[in-house]
NULUMNU-822757 format. One line per 5 residues: number of its first residue (from 0); for each residue z, y, x of C-alpha. Coordinates in steps of 0.1 Angstrom, whole numbers, m for minus. Each point is the difference from the previous one (the first is absolute). Layout:
BEGIN
NUM) Z/Y/X ~ ...
This chain:
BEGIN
0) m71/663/180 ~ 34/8/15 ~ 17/m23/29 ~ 21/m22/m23 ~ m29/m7/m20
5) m19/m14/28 ~ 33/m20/13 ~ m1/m18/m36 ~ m40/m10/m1 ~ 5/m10/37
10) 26/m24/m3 ~ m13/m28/m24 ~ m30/0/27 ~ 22/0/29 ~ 23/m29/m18
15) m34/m19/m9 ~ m14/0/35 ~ 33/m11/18 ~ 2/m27/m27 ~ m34/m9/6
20) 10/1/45 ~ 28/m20/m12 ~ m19/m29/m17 ~ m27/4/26 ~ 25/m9/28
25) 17/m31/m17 ~ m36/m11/m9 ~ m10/1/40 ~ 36/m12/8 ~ m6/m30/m22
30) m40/m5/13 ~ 15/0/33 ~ 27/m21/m3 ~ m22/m26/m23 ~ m25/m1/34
35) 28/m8/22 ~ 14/m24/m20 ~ m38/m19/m6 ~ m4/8/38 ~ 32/m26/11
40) m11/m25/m32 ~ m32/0/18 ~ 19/m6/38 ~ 29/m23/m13 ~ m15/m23/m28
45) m37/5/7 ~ m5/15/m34 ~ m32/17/m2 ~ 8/38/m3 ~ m20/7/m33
50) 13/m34/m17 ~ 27/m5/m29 ~ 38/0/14 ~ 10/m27/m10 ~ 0/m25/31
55) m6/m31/m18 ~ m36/m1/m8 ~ m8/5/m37 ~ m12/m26/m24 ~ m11/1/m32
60) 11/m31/m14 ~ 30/m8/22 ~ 13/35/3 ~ 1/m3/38 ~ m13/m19/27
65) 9/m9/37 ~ m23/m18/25 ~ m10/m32/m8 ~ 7/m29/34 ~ m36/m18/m7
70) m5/m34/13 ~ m32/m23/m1 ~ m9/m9/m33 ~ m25/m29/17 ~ 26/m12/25
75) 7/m37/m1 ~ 32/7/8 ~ 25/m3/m31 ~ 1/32/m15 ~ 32/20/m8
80) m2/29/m23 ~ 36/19/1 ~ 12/25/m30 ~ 28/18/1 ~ 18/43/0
85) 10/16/35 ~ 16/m33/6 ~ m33/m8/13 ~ m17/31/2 ~ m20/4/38
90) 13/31/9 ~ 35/7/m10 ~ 40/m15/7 ~ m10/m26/34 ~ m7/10/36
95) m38/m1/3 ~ m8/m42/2 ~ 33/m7/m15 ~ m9/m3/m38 ~ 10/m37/m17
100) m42/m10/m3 ~ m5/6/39 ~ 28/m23/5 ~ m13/m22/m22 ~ m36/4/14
105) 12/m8/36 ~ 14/m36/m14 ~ m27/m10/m20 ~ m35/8/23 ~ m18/m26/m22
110) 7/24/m30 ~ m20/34/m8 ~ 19/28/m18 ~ m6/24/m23 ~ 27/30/m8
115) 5/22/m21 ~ 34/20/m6 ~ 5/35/m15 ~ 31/17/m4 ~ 15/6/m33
120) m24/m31/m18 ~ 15/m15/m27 ~ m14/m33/m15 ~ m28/11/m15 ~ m18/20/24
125) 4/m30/22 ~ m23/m21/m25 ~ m21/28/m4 ~ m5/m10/35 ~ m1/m37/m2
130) m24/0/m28 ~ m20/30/22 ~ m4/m21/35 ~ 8/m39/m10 ~ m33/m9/m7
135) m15/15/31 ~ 24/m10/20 ~ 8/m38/m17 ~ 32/m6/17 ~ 13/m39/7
140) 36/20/m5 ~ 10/32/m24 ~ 33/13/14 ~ 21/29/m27 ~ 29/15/20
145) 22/13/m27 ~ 26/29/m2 ~ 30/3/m25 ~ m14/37/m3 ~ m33/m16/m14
150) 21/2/m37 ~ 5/34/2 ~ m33/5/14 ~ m17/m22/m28 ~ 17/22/m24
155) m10/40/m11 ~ 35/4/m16 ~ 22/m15/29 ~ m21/18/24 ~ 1/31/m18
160) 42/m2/2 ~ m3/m14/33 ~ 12/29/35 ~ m6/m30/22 ~ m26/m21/m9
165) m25/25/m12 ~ m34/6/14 ~ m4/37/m13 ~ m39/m11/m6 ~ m25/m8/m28
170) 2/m41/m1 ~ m15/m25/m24 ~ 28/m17/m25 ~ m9/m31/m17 ~ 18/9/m39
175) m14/m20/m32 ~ m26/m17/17 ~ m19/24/12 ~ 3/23/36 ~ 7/37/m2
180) 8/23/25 ~ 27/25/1 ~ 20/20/22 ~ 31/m16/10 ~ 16/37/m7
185) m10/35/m6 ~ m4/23/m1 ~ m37/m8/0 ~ m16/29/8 ~ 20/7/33
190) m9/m37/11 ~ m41/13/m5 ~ 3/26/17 ~ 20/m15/27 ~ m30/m22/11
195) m21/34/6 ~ 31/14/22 ~ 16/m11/28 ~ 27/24/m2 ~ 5/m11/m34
200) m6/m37/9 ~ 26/6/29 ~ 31/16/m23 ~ m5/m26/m29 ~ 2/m29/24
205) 28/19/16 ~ 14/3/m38 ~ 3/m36/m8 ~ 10/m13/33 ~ 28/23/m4
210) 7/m14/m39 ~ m3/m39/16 ~ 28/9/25 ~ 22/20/m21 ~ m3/m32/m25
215) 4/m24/25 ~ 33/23/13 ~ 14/m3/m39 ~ m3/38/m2 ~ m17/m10/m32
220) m6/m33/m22 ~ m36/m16/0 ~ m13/m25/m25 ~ 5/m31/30 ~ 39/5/m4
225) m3/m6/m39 ~ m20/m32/6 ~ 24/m8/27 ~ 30/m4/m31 ~ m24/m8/m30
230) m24/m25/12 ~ m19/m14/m23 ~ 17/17/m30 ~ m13/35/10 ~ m30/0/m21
235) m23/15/22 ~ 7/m23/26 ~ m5/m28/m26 ~ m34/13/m8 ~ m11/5/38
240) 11/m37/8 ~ m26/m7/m32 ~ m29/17/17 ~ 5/m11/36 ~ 1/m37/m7
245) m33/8/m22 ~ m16/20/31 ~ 14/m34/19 ~ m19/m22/m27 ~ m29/21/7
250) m1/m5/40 ~ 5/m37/m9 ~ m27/0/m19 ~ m28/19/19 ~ 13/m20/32
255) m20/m33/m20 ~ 3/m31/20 ~ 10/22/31 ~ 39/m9/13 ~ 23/29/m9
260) 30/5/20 ~ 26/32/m2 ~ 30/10/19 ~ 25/26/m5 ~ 15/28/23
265) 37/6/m15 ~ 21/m22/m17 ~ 18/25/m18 ~ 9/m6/m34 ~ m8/0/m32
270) m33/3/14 ~ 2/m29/21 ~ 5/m26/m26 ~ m21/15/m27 ~ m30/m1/29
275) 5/m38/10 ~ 2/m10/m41 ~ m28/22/m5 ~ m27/m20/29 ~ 20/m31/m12
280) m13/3/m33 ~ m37/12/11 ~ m1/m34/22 ~ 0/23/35 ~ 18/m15/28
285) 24/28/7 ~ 18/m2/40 ~ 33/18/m11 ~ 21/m17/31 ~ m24/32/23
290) 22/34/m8 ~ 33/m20/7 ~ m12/m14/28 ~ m7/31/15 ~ 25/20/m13
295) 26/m29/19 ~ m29/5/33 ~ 3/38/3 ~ 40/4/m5 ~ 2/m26/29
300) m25/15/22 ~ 19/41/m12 ~ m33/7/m11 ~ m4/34/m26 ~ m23/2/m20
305) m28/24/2 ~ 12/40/m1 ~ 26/m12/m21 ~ m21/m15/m30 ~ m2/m34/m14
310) m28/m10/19 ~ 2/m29/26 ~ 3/8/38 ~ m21/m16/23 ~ 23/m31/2
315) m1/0/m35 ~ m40/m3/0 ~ m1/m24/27 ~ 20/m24/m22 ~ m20/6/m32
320) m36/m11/23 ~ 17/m29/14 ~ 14/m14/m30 ~ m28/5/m20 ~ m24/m17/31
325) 25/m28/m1 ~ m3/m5/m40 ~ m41/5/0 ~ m1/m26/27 ~ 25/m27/m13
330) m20/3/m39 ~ m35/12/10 ~ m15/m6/33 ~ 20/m36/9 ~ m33/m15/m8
335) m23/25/18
């Protein structure tokens, strides 16, 4: 065999093994970075190093979970059993003790309350939860906080075509009268495999915060802006208006001879005035003087709100507790 004949059976090897060091390397580049990255998950969020990524603890039936602020179901105190989406969640958008239910707890010590808020909810996950907990905890008082976001969350096609309001997760939809779950948008397999990653957890939560704000900026339109100029004659809109005051009914309805009492965060419109018609027609007393109040409270006090969302400041949270301590008082414990 002469020298260039050895040069030509050498080189496919000598391409295969470098290929082979090259993959080798991004795979322990990769391992290694995934470890560091499940290391800090582990330091900053307490997430258990072998666990799923995703933060907010899975549920099969709700699609996610967050902790659950547990009172005592054989209190004689009146019981108040608080619903609602990171409005009310425990651990997110107040200063720790700042959220509108410890407000609220601090002016009515005769009442015992029970909390639960998780980011992203839309209607129906929050009965999911009422008809889960209400007859263990049998409340004297079901409170719903309500979001104008809960119509795009309570519908797959405006969630699907929204860049700000979209949760980016699996999430039950309440469509013909039945509940199916679906990804709010795909691509599907990525979102899987993102729960086994934390890199790929990391960049896809990365992804769509970037999408909200380049929405939000009008670098591109979102689905919000068309029911912004549309209303009620944007079809989809129509038909998400349909199944939240159903999901409403529904509440109403598993809520028995328990009072039902809701309140909203925004006022913004035509959200606003489809919501109050909506708990108007379901027979829910709905406190819709609470968002202006506080919007009027935190431009007087120059208070932003939180990192430059939507979500009250702490001002903002202390006005929601009081008013709402100031309402169950007056209609509920006069008599106590």
């Amino acid at each position: 065999m002469n020298p260039g004949q050895t040069h030509i059976t050498r080189w496919p090897r000598d391409l295969f093994l470098n290929f082979c060091l090259f993959l080798t390397s991004i795979i322990v580049a990769i391992f290694t970075i995934e470890c560091a990255f499940r290391f800090h998950f582990q330091a900053q969020h307490n997430i258990p190093f072998f666990k799923q990524t995703d933060y907010r603890t899975s549920d099969p039936v709700l699609g996610w979970a967050q902790e659950f602020i547990w009172g005592d179901p054989q209190t004689h105190k009146f019981k108040i059993f608080l619903v609602g989406d990171s409005f009310t969640e425990n651990n997110c958008f107040a200063s720790p003790g700042h959220h509108y239910y410890e407000f609220l707890k601090k002016k009515l010590p005769e009442a015992e309350i029970f909390v639960f808020g998780a980011g992203g909810y839309g209607t129906l996950q929050e009965y999911l939860i009422i008809d889960r907990y209400i007859d263990k905890i049998r409340p004297d008082l079901l409170v719903l906080q309500f979001c104008s976001n809960d119509f795009i969350n309570n519908s797959y096609v405006l969630e699907n075509k929204s860049f700000i309001h979209n949760n980016e997760s699996k999430r039950p939809y309440y469509e013909n009268g039945e509940i199916v779950y679906r990804y709010s948008r795909g691509p599907v397999l990525l979102r899987e495999l993102a729960h086994y990653s934390r890199i790929g957890y990391y960049f896809c939560v990365a992804f769509d915060k970037a999408l909200a704000v380049a929405a939000s900026a009008k670098v591109f339109d979102t689905i919000e802006n068309d029911i912004k100029a549309q209303g009620l004659s944007l079809a989809d809109f129509r038909e998400s208006v349909k199944t939240t005051s159903t999901l409403i009914g529904m509440i109403r309805k598993r809520a028995g001879s328990i009072p039902l009492i809701s309140f909203p965060v925004w006022s913004d419109e035509p959200f606003f005035g489809q919501a109050k018609k909506i708990f108007s027609d379901n027979q829910v007393i709905f406190l819709d003087r609470i968002p202006v109040i506080i919007f009027e409270v935190e431009r007087k006090a120059r208070s932003g709100r939180v990192n430059g969302s939507s979500h009250w400041s702490d001002v903002g949270h202390l006005v929601c507790g009081e008013y709402l301590a100031e309402y169950i008082r007056g209609h509920f414990l006069k008599n106590r």
